[in-house]
C-alpha positions in Angstrom: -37.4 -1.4 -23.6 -36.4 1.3 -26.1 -34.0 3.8 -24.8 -36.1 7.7 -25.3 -34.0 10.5 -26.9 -34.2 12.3 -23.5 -32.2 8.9 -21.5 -29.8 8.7 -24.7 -28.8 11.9 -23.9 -28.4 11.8 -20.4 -26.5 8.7 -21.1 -24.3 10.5 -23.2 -23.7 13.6 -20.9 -23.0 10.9 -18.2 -20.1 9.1 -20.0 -18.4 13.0 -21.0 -18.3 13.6 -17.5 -16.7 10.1 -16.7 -14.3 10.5 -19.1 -13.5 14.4 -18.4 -13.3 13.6 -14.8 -11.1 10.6 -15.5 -8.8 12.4 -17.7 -8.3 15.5 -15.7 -7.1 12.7 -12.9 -4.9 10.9 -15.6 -3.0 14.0 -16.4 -3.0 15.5 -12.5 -1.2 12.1 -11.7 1.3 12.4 -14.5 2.1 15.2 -13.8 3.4 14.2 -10.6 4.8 11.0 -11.6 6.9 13.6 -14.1 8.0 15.1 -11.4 8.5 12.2 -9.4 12.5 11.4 -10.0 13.9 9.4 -6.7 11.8 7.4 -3.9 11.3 9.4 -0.4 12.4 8.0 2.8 9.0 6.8 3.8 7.0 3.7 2.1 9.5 3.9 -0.9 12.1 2.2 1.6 10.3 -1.1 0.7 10.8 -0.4 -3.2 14.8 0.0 -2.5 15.4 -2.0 -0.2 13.0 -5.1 -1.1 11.0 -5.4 -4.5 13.7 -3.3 -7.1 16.1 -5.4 -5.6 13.9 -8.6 -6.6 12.9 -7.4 -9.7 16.8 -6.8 -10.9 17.5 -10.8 -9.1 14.9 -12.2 -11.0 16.2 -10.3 -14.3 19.5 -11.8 -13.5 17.9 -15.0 -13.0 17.9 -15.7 -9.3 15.6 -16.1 -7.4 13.8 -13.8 -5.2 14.7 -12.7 -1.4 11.6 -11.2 0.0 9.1 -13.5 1.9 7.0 -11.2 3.7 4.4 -10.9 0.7 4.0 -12.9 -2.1 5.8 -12.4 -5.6 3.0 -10.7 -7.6 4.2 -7.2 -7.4 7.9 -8.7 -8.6 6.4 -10.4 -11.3 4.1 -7.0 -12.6 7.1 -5.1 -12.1 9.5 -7.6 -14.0 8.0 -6.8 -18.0 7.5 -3.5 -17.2 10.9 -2.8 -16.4 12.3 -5.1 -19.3 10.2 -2.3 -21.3 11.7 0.7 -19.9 14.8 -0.5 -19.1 14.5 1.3 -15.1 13.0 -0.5 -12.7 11.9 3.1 -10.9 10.1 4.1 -14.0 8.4 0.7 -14.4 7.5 1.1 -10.5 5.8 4.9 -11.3 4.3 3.3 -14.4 2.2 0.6 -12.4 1.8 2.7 -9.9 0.3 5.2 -12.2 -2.2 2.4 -14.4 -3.4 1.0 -10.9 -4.6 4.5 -10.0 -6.7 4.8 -13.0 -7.8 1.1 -12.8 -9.1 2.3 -9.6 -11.1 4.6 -10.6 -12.5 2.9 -13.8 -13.4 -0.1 -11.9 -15.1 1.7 -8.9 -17.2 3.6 -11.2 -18.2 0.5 -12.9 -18.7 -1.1 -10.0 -20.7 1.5 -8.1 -22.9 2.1 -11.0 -24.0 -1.2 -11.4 -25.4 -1.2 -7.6 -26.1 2.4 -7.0 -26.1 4.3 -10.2 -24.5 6.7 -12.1 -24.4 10.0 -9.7 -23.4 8.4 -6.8 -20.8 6.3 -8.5 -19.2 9.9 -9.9 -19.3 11.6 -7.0 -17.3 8.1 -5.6 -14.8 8.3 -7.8 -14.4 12.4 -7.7 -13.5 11.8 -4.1 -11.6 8.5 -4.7 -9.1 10.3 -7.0 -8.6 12.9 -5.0 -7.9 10.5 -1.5 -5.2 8.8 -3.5 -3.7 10.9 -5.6 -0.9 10.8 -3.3 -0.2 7.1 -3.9 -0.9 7.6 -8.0 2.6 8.2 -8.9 4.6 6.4 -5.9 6.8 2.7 -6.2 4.6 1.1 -3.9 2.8 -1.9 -3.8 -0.4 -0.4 -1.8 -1.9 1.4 -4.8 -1.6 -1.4 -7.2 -3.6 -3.9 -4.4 -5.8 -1.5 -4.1 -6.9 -2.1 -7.5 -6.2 -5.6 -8.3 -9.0 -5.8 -5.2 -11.5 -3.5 -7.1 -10.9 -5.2 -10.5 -11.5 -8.5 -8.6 -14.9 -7.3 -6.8 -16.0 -6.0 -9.9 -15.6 -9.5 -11.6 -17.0 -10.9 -8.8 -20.4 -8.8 -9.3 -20.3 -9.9 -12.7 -20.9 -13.3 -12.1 -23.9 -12.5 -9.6 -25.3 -10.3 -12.3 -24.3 -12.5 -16.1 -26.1 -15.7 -16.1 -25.2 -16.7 -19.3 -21.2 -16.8 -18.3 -21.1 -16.8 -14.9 -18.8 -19.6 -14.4 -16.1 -18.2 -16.8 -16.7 -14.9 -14.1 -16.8 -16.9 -11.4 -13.3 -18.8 -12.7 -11.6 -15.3 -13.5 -12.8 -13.8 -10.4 -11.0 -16.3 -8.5 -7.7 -16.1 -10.4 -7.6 -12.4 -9.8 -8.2 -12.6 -5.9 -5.2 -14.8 -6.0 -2.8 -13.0 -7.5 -4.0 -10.4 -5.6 -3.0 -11.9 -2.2 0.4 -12.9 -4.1 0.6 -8.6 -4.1 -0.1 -8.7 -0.3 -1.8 -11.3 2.0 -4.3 -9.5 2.9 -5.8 -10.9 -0.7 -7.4 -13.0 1.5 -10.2 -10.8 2.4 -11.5 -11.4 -1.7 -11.8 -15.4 -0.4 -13.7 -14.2 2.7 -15.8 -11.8 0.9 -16.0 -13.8 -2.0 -17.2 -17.1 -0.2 -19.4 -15.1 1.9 -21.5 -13.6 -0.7 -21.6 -17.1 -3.0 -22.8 -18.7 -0.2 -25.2 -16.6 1.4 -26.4 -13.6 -1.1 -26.2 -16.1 -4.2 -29.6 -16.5 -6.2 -29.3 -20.1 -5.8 -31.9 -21.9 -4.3 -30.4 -25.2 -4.2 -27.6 -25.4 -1.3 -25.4 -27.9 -3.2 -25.3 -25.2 -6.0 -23.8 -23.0 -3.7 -21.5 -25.4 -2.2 -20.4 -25.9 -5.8 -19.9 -22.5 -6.8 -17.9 -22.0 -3.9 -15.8 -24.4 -4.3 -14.4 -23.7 -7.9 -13.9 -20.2 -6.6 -11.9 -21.7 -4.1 -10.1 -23.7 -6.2 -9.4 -20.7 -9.2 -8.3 -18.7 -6.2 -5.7 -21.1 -5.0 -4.5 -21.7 -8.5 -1.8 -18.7 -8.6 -0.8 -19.0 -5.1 0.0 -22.8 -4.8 3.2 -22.8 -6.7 4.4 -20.3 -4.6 3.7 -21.7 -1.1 5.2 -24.9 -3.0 7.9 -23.8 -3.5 8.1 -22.0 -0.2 7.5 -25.1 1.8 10.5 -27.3 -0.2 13.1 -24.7 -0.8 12.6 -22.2 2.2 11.1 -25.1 4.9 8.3 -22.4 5.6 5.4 -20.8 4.5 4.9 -18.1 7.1 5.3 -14.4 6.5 8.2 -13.6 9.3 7.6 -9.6 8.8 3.8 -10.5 9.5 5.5 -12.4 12.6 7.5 -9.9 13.8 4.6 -7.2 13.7 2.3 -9.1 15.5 4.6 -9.6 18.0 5.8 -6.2 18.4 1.7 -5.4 18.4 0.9 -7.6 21.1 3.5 -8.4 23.5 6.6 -6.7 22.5 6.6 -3.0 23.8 4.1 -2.3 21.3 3.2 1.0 19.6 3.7 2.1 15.8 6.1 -0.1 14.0 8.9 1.9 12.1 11.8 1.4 10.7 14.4 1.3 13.4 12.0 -0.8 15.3 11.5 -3.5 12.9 15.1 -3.8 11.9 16.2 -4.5 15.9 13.7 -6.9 16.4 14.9 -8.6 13.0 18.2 -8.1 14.8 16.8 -9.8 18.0 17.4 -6.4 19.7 14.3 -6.6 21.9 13.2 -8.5 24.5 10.2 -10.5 23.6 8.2 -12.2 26.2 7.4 -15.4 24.0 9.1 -16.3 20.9 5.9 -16.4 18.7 2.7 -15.1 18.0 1.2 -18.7 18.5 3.0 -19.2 21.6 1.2 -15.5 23.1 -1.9 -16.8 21.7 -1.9 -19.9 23.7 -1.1 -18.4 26.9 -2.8 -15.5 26.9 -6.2 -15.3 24.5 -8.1 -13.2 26.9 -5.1 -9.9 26.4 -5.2 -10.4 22.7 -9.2 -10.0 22.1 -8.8 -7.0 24.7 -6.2 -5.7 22.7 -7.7 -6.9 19.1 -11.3 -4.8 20.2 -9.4 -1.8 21.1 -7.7 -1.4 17.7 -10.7 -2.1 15.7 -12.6 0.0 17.8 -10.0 3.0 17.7 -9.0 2.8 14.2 -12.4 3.7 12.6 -11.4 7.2 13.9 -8.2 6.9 12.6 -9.2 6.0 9.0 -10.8 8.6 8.6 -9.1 10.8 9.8 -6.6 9.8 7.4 -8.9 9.9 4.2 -11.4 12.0 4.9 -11.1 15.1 6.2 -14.5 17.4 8.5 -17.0 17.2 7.1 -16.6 14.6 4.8 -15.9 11.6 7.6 -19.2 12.6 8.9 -21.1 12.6 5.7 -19.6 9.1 4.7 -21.0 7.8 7.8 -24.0 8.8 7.3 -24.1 7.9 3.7 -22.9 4.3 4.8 -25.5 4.0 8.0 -28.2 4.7 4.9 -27.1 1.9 2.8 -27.1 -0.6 5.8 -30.8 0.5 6.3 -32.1 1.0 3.2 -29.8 -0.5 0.1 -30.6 -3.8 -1.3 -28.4 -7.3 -0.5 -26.6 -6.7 -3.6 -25.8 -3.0 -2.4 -24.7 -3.9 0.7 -22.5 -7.3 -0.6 -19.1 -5.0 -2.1 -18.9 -3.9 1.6 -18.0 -7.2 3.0 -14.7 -6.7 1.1 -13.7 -3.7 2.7 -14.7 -4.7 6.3 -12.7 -7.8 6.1 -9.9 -5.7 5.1 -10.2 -3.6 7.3 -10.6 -6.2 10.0 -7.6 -8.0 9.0 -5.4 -4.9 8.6 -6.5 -4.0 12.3 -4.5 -6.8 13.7 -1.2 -4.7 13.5 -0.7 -1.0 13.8 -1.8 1.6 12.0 -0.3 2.8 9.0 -3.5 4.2 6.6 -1.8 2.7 3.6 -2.6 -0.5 4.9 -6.3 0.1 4.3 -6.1 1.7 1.1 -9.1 -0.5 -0.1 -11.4 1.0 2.2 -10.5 4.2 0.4 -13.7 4.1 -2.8 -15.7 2.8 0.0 -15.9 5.1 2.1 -15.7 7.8 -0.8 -19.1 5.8 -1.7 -20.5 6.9 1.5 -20.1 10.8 0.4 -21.6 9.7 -2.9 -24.9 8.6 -1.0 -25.3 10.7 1.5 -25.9 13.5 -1.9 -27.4 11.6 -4.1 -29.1 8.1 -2.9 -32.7 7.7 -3.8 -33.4 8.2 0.1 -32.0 11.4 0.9 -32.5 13.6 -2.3 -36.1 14.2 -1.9 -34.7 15.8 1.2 -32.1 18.1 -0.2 -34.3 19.0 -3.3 -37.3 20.4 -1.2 -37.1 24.5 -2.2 -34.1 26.5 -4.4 -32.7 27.4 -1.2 -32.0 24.0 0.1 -30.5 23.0 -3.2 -28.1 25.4 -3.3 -27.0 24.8 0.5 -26.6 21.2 -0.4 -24.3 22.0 -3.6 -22.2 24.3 -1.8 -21.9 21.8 0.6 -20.6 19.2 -1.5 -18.4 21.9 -3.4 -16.7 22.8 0.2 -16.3 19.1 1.2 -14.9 18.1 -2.2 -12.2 21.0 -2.1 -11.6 20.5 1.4 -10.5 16.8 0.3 -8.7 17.6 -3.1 -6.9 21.1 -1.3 -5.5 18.3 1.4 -4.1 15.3 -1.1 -2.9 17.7 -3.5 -0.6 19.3 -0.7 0.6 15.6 0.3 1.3 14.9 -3.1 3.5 17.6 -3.9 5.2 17.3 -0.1 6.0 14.0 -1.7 7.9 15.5 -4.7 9.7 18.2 -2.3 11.0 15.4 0.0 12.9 13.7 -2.4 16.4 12.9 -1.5 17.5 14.2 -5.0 21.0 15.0 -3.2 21.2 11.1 -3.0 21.7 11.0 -7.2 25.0 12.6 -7.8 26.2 11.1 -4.6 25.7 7.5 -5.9 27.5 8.4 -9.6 30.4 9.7 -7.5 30.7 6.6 -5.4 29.9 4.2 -8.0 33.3 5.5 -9.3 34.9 4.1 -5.9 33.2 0.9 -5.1 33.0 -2.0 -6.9 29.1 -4.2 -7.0 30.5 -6.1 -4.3 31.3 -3.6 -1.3 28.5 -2.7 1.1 27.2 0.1 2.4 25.8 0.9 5.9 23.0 3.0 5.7 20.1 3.5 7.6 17.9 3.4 4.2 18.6 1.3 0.6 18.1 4.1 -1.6 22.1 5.0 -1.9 23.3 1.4 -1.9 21.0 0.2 -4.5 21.4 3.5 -6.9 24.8 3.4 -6.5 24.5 -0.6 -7.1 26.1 -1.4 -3.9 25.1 -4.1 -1.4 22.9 -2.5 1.4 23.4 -3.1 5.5 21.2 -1.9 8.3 22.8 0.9 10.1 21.8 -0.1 13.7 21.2 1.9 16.9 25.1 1.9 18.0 26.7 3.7 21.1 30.0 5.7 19.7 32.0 5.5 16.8 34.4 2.6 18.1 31.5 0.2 17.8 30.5 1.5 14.5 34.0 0.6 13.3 33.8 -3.0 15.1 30.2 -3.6 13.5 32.2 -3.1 10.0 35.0 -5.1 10.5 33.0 -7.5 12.2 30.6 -7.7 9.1 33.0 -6.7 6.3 31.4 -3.4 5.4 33.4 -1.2 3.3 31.0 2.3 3.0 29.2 4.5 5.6 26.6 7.0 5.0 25.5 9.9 7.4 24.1 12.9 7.1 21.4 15.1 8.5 18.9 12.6 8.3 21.1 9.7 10.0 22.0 12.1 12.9 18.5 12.7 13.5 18.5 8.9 14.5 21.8 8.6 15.4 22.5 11.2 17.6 25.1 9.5 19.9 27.1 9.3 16.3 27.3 13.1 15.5 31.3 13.5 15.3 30.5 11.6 11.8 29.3 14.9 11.0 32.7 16.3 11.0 35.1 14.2 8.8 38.2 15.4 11.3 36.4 13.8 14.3 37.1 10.4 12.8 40.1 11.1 10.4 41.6 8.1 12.7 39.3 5.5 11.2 37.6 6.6 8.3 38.2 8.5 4.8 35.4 10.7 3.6 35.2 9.4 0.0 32.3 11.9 -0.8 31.1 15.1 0.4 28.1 16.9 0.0 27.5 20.0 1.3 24.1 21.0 0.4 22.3 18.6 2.1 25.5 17.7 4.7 26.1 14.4 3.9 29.2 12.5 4.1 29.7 8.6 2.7 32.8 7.3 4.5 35.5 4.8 3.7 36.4 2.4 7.0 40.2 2.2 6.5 42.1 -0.6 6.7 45.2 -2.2 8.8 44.3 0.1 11.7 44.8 -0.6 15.0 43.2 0.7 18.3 39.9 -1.0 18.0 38.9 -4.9 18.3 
């Protein structure tokens, strides 16, 4: 049918606002990517300490060290940085793309099944929620939308008939590069399978069967080299951070797993009551559903409370609740992805950057609730009731943006910056191969140092038997340390352990101290 003057121009508006909308995201996040000069202590501890670290090995031409995910991020991060020469910038840089990808993609992906207000208002409140991770070295953001992109392919082939099968094929390569990013990929086979086999147009069964099948086998592609090699060179193709979190979950003494916690059950410094997660499982199935249910029972409140802020939690519900009722199959399919995920990421403990694919979802759900075919007649009914419902939506959209955009720049003012000059000084002191004890990688790997765990230790004697003990030549402490190390304050005060160590640098604006152990001293064994 012939497109009218009237829809080529409502086409047209449409794809200014897209782009005006996109842009004015593009260059918010840049601007704080600018700005954006060293990691924080927080999720950018596993850039320093585990993927920068990779990148620079596999640069060198070693091989990789970190097993808890697959290599994807590495090997996105391994050009980029070639490019730009820092493996930080490259980190921003991907960071930065994945963001936009995001939004491109859920837009795309939202107007094919729900049209193009909704989809806007999806994305308005998707670039808001994660402008916080659109400039960060972290592998959560660039998931994120290696899951989108893969949905979106996905769609295509239930929607193309002509090339379906080269969708189909592509779709299946993405979702498994994507769980080479983060296991959790596996929630595109889940989804994926799910909607092949049971939404598919197909008539005939086998058809199905077969289609699912090559996914299967395009998904596996990418990720079977990998396990390969993890099964001959490493002896073992389990995750032992996924391990270790499970176990601290479900029968260690349980709780949020940080930092400190992770590093002393790496260290064997708590008592577990089995010695795996398949060993718990065994013996007691009836406390892991009970303790399962309650986390995907209380973390529904908790993800939103972490994305959406009153009243928009209550509108995506409602939004949601209205698409389960009223949308069509193919509506409904894109949410089996996020429910899996979500599902999956509910095994552990909460950290919301975990379920960072939920995040266009559940901004779909404030998209429906103001504009799905259902629910405008009701909002359009008089002038009055218009206007209530735009002022609504301006109120909950600030409310949203006025949030992220604090978090985002809280981000940029808790940069260790302090830690920059501190690493040219030392560099001048230490050769590549010393180590440093820290409780955090970002010194020891700007200062191009070997890193060590600072553990939880009683008094300085043992600090200086840990190094001797493990050959450590550096020790940093500070303000941050002593926070977690308060039993080791007198490192505060360089003439409190004159006897053992040398301060080596000194800074006083931020009170940190990076100490030399000294050597061919007596008085401790």
């Amino acid at each position: 049918m012939m497109m009218t003057e009237s829809q080529n121009i409502l086409k047209s508006r449409g794809t200014r606002t897209v782009i005006v909308l996109l842009l004015f995201y593009a260059v918010l996040a840049g601007r704080f990517a600018i700005l954006h000069q060293i990691g924080t202590y927080g999720v950018e501890t596993d850039f320093y300490g585990l993927y920068a670290p990779d990148v620079l090995r596999l640069l060198n031409g070693e091989a990789v060290q970190e097993r808890d995910h697959g290599p994807g991020y590495t090997l996105l991060a391994l050009p980029v940085t070639a490019m730009l020469g820092d493996v930080f910038s490259a980190a921003k840089l991907l960071s930065y793309l994945s963001y936009l990808i995001t939004l491109i993609f859920s837009f795309l992906l939202f107007r094919l099944l729900l049209g193009r207000e909704t989809a806007l208002a999806a994305v308005l409140f998707t670039g808001s929620i994660l402008l916080p991770y659109s400039f960060i070295a972290t592998i959560d953001i660039v998931f994120t939308a290696f899951c989108i992109l893969s949905i979106w392919v996905l769609l295509k082939y239930f929607t193309d008939q002509k090339r379906r099968f080269l969708f189909l094929a592509i779709a299946g390569v993405l979702s498994g590069f994507t769980t080479l990013i983060r296991y959790n990929g596996l929630l595109l086979l889940i989804g994926g399978l799910f909607g092949i086999l049971i939404l598919n147009g197909e008539k005939q069964l086998w058809n199905r069967i077969r289609h699912a099948v090559v996914y299967a086998i395009f998904f596996f592609l990418p990720i079977l080299p990998w396990e390969v090699w993890l099964a001959t060179v490493e002896k073992n193709v389990s995750s032992p951070g996924l391990s270790q979190a499970l176990a601290w979950e479900y029968y260690g003494p349980g709780g949020r797993f940080d930092g400190d916690q992770r590093m002393a059950v790496v260290e064997n410094r708590v008592d577990l009551r089995y010695s795996s997660f398949g060993e718990y499982l065994r013996h007691e199935p009836f406390h892991f559903i009970l303790h399962y249910g309650k986390n995907v029972l209380t973390y529904i409140s908790d993800l939103y409370d972490a994305f959406l802020p009153f009243p928009a939690a209550h509108l995506s519900f409602v939004g949601l609740f209205v698409l389960l009722l009223a949308g069509s199959k193919w509506a409904i399919f894109p949410l089996a992805f996020p429910l899996v995920g979500y599902l999956g990421a509910a095994l552990v403990h909460f950290y919301s950057r975990y379920f960072l694919i939920t995040v266009p979802f559940l901004a779909l759900g404030v998209g429906i609730f103001f504009f799905h075919d259902r629910l405008k007649p009701l909002w359009n009914t008089n002038r009055l009731s218009r206007w209530m419902v735009f002022g609504l939506f301006v109120l909950t959209f600030a409310n949203v943006f006025r949030i992220n955009f604090v978090k985002a720049r809280e981000t940029i003012r808790a940069e260790p910056l302090h830690l920059v000059h501190i690493a040219q000084e030392l560099k001048e002191k230490a050769g590549k191969d010393d180590i440093l004890l820290s409780r955090k990688p970002h010194l020891a790997f700007l200062a191009g140092l070997r890193y060590r765990y600072f553990p939880p230790l009683k008094d300085v004697e043992s600090v200086v038997r840990f190094m001797r003990r493990e050959n450590i030549r550096f020790l940093l402490y500070g303000d941050v340390e002593a926070s977690f190390r308060k039993e080791l304050r007198d490192f505060m005060t360089p003439d409190s352990v004159r006897i053992f160590f040398w301060p080596v640098v000194i800074d006083s604006a931020s009170k940190t101290i990076v100490y030399q152990l000294k050597e061919d001293i007596g008085g401790v064994q």
